[in-house]
C-alpha positions as CSV (number, residue, x, y, z in Angstrom):
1,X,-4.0,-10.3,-4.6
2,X,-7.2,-8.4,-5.1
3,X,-8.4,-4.5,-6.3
4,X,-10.7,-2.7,-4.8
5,X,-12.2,0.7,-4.5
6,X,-13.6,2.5,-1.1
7,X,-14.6,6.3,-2.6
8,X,-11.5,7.8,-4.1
9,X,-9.3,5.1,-2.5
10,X,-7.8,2.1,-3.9
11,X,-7.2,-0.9,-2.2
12,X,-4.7,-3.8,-2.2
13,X,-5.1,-6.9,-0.6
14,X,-2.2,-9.0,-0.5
15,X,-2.0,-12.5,0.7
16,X,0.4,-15.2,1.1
17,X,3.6,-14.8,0.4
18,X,5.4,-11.5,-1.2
19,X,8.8,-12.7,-3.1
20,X,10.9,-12.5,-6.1
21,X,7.9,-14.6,-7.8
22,X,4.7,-12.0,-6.7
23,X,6.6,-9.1,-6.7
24,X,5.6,-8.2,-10.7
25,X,2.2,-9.0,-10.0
26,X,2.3,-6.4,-7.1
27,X,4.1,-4.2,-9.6
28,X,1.6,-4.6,-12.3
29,X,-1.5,-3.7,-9.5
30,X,0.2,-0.7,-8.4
31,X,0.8,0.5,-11.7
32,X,-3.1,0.2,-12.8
33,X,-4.2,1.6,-9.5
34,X,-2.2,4.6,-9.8
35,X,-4.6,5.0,-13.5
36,X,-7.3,4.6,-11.7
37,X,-7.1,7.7,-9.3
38,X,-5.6,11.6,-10.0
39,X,-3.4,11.6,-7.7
40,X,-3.4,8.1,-6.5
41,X,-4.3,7.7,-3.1
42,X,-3.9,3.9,-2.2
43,X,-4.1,1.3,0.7
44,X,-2.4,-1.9,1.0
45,X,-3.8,-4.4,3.3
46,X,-1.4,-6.9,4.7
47,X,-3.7,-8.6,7.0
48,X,-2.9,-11.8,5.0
49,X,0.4,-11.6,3.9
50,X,2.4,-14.1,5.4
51,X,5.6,-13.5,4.0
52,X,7.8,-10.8,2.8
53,X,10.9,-10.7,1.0
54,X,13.5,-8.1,-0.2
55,X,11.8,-8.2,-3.9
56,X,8.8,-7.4,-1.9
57,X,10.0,-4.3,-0.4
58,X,11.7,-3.0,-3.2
59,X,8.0,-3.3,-4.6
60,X,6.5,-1.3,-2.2
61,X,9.5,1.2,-2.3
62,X,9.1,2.0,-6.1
63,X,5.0,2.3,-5.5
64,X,5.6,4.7,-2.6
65,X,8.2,6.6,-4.9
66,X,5.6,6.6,-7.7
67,X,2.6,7.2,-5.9
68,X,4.6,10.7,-4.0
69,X,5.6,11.4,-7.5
70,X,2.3,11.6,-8.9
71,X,1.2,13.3,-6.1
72,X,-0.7,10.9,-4.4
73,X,0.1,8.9,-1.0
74,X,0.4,5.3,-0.3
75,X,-0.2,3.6,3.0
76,X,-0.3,0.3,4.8
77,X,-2.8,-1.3,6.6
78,X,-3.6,-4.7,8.7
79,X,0.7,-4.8,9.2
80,X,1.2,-8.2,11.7
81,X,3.8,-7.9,14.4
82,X,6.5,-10.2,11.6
83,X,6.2,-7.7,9.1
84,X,6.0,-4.7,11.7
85,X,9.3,-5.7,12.4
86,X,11.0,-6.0,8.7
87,X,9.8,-2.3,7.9
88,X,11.0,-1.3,11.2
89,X,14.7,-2.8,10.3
90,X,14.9,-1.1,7.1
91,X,13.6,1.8,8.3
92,X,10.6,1.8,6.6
93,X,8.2,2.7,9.3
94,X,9.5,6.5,8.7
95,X,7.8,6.4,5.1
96,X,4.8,4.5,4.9
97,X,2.6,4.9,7.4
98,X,0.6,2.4,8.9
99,X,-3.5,1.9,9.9
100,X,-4.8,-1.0,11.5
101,X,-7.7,-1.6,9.2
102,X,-8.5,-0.8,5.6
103,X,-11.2,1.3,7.0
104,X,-9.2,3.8,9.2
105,X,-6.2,4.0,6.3
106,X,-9.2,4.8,3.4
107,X,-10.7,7.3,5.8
108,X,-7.3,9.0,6.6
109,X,-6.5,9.2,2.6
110,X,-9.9,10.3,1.8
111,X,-9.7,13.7,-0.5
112,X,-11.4,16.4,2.0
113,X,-14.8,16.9,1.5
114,X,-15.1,20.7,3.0
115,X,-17.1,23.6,1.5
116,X,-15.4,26.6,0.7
């Protein structure tokens, strides 16, 4: 799992597998990304996560929670047809919203840049 920053956007990258034993770590990242940024504005790429549990989502439930919260918005990005489905399921294709690349999900959460 890796940090990043694109502008006023942080960046997640999660890979392998995200279970009871990750999920802190996930936690932990979330927390110090939502420091980094007033109001947090975050991406997490799942391009290479291969696996997700239910300590996984309950992760990404409480970040999207905190993130709204502080006033900031959370989205997805790189979400493979396995894990397309498991949000779909639990119905969390209705709350986090999804990009296809890091790229178009940073640009979407970009803070406007218009004069006046």
């Amino acid at each position: 799992m890796t940090t990043g920053l694109r502008g006023d956007v942080v960046v997640l990258r999660l890979a392998g597998e995200l279970d009871l034993a990750a999920a802190p770590l996930l936690r932990a990242r979330l927390s110090e990304a939502m420091a980094l940024i007033t109001p947090p504005h975050i991406v997490i790429d799942t391009e290479d996560l291969l696996f997700c549990d239910s300590s996984g989502l309950s992760v990404l439930v409480g970040g999207l929670r905190g993130v709204r919260a502080a006033g900031g918005r959370l989205v997805l990005s790189g979400v493979r047809p396995r894990f397309a489905r498991l949000l779909a399921l639990t119905g969390l294709t209705r709350e986090i919203r999804a990009y296809t690349t890091v790229d178009e999900a940073a640009e979407h959460l970009a803070p406007s840049r218009e004069d006046g």
